[in-house]
VEXTI-944660 format. One record per residue: residue number from 0; residue in one letter; y, x, z of N, C-alpha, C in turn. Coordinates in Angstrom, 3 decimals. Each point is the difference from the previous one (the first is absolute). Last residue first. Example, Ala and Ser with C-alpha at 12.3 -4.5 7.8 and 13.67 -1.06 7.14 Angstrom:
2
1, s, -2.250, 12.850, 7.080, 1.190, 0.820, 0.060, 1.090, -0.770, 0.730
0, a, -5.720, 0.290, -0.070, 1.190, -0.890, 0.000, 1.200, 0.900, 0.000
This chain:
100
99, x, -1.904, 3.916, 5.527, 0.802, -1.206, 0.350, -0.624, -1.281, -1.209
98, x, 0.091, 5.410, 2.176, -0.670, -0.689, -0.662, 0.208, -1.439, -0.114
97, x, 3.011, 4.927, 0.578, -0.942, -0.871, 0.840, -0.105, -1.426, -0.782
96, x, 2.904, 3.747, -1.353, -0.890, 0.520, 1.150, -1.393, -0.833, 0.070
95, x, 3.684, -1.547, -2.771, 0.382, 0.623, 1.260, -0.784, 0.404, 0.813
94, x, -2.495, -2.564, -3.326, 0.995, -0.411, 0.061, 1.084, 1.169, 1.687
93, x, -5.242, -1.935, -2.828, 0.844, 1.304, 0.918, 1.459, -0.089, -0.498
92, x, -4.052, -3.993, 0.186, 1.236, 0.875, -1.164, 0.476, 0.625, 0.624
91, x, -4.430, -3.001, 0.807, 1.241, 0.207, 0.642, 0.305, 0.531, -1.081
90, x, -4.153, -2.041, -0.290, 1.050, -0.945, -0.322, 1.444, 0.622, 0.747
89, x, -4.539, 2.326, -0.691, 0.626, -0.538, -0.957, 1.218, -0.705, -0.174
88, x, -0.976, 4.165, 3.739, -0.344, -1.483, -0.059, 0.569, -0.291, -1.541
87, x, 0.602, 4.430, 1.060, -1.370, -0.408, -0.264, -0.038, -1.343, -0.286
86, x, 4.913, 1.784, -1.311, -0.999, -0.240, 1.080, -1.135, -0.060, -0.171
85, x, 3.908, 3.295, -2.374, -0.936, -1.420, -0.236, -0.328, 0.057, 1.797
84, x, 3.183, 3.031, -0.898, 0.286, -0.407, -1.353, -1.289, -0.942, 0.001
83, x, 0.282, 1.776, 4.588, 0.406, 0.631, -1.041, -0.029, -0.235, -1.479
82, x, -0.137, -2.230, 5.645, -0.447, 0.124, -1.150, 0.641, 1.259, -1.035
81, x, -1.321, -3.040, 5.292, 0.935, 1.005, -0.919, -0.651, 0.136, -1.173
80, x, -1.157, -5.008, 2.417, -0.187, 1.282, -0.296, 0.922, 1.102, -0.582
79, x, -0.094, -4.519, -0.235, 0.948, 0.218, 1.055, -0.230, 1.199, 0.494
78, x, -2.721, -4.801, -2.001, 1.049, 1.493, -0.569, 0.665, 0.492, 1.331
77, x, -4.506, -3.219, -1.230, 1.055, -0.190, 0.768, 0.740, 1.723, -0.274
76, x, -2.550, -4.628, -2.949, 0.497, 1.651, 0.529, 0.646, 0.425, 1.066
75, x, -0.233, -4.705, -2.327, -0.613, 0.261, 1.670, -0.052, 1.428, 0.144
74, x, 0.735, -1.501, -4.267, 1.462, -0.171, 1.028, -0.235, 0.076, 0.980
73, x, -3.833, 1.192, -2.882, 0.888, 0.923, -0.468, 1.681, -0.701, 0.724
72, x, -4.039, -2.712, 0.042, -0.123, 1.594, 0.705, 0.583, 0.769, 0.242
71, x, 0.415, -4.071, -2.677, 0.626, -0.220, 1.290, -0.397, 0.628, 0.848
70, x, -0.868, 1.267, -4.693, 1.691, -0.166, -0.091, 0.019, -0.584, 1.973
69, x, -4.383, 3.083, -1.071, 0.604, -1.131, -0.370, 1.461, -0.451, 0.337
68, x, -2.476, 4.534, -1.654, 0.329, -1.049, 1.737, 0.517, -0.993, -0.837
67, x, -2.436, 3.279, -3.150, 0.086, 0.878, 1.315, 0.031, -0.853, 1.433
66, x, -0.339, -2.146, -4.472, -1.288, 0.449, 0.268, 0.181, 1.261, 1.273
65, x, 3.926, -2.649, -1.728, -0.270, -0.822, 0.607, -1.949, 0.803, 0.522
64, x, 4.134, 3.419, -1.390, -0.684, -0.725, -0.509, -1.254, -0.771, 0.899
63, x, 4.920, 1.863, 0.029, -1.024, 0.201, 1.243, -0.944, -1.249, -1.030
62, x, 5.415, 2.967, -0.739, -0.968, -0.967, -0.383, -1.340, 0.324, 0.749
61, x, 5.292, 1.027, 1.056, -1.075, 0.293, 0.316, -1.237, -0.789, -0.910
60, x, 5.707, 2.083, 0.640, -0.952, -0.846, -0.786, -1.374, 0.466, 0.698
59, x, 5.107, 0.699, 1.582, -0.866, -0.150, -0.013, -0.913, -0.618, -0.732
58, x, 4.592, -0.208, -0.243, 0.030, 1.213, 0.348, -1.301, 0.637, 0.090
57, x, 1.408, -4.138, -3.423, -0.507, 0.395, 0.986, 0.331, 1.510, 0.773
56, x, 0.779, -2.089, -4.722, 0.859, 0.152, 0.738, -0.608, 0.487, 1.738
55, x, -3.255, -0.929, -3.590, 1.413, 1.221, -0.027, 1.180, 0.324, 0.314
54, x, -4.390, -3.028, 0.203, 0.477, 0.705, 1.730, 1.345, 0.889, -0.964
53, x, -3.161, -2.960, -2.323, 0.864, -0.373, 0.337, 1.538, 0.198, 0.988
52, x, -3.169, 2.560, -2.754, 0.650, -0.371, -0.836, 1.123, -0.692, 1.145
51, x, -3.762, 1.295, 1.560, 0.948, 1.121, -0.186, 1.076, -0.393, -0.948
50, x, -3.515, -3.373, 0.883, 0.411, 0.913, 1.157, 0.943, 0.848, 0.060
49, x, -2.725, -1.027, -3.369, 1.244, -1.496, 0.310, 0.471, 0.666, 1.209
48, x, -3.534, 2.581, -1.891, 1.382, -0.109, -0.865, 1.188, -0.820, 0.572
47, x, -4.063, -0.187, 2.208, 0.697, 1.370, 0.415, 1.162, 0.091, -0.843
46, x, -1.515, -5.178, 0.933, -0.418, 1.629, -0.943, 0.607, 0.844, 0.555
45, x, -0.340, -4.748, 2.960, 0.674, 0.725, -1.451, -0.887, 1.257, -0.126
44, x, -0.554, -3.712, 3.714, -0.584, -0.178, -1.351, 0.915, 0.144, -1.064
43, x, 3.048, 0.062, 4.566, -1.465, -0.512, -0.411, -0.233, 0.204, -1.039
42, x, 3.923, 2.341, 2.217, -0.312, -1.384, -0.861, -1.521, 0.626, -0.134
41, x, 4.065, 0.958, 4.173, -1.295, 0.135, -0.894, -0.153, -0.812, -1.064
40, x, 3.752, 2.579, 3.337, -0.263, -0.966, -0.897, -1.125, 0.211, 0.118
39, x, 3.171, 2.373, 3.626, -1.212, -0.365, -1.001, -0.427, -1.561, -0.315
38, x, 4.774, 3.209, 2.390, -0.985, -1.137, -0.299, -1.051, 0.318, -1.122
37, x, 4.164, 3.428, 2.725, -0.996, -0.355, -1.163, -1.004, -1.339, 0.267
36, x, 4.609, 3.775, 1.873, -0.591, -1.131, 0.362, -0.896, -0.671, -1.296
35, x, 3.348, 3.901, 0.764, -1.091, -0.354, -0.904, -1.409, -0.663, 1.027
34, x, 3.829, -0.132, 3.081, 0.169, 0.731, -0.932, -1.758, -0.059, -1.267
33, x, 1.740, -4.322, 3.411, -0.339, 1.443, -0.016, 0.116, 0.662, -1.063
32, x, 0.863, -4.304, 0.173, 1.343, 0.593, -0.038, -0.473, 1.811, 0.173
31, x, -2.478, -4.634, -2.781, 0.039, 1.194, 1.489, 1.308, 0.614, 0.066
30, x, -1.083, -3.340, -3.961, 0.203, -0.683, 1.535, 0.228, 0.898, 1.473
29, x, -1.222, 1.191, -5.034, 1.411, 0.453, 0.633, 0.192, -0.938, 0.644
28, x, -4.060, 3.116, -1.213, 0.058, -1.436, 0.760, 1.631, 0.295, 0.278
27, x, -2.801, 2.258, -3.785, 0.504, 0.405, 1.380, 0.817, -1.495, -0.196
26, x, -5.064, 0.967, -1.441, 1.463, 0.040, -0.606, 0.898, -0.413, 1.454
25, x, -5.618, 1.519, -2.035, 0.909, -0.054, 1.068, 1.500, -0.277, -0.449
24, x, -4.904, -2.003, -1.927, 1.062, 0.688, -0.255, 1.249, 0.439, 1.308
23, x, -5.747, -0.882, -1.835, 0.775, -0.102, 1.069, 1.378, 0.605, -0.203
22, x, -4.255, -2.981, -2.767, 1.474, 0.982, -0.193, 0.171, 0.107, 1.460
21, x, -5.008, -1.089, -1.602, 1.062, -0.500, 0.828, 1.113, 1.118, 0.297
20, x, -4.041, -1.464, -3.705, -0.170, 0.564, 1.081, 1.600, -0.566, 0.609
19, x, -3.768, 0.058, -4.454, 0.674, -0.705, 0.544, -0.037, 0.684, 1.521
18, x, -1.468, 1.828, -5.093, -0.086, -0.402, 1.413, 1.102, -0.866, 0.894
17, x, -0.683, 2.227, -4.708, 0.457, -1.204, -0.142, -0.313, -0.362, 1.525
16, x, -1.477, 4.013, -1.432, 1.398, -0.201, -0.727, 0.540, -1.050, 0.768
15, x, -4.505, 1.978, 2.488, 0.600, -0.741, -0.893, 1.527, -0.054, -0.609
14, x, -0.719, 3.909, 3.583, -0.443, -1.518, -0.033, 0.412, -0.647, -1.923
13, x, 1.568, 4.636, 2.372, -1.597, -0.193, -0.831, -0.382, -1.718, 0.229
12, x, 3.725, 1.419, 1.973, 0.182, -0.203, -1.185, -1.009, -0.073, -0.610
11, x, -0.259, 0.754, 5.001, -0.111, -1.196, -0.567, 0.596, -0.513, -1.630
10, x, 0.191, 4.363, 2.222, -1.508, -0.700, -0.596, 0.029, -1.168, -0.332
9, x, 4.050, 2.401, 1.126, -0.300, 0.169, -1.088, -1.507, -0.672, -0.328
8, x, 3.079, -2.105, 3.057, -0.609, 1.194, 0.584, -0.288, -0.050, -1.508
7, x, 4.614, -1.812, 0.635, -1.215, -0.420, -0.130, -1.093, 1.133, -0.159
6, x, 4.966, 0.069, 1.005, -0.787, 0.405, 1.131, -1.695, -0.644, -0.022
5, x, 5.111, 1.054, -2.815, -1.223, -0.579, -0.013, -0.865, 0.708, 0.452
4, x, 4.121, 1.697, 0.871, 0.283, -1.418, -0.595, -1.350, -0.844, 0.123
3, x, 1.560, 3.826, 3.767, -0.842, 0.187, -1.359, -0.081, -1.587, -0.585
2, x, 4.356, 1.234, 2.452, -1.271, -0.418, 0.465, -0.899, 0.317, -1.125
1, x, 4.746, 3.280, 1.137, -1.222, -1.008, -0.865, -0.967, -0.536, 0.514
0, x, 4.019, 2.172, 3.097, -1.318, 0.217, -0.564, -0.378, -1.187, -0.888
């Protein structure tokens, strides 16, 4: 199964062009030996543009503009919920089912 690529909620595009917010990128962790085994990145104070630009290699992209959670709101998330192509929480990424 395809993960849905970009998992940024469509409202938060209505923000300012130039907003500042927080990349979440999932990429698969080749320290795990488990099967599609995945780590999350973040970068601080980028654009929705910068965001997607930067994630194209990514399996996961998420942008979360800083006026929804803040970047040390958004690592205290707590994930782990089932899921279907997004999570509610801002700072998880559906990923295999389930929210992470």
């Amino acid at each position: 199964m395809r993960e849905k690529y970009n998992q940024t909620d469509p409202q938060w595009l209505a923000q300012p062009h130039l907003t500042q917010g927080t990349g979440i990128f999932l990429v698969p962790d080749i320290h795990s030996a488990a099967p599609e085994s995945v780590k999350k990145e973040y970068v601080e104070n980028i654009t929705y543009e910068e965001c997607i630009r930067r994630g194209k290699l990514a399996l996961v992209v998420k942008w979360v503009p800083h006026t929804v959670l803040s970047f040390a709101d958004l690592k205290a998330n707590a994930c782990g919920q089932n899921c279907v192509d997004t999570c509610a929480e801002p700072g998880c990424e559906c990923w295999s089912g389930k929210c992470r």
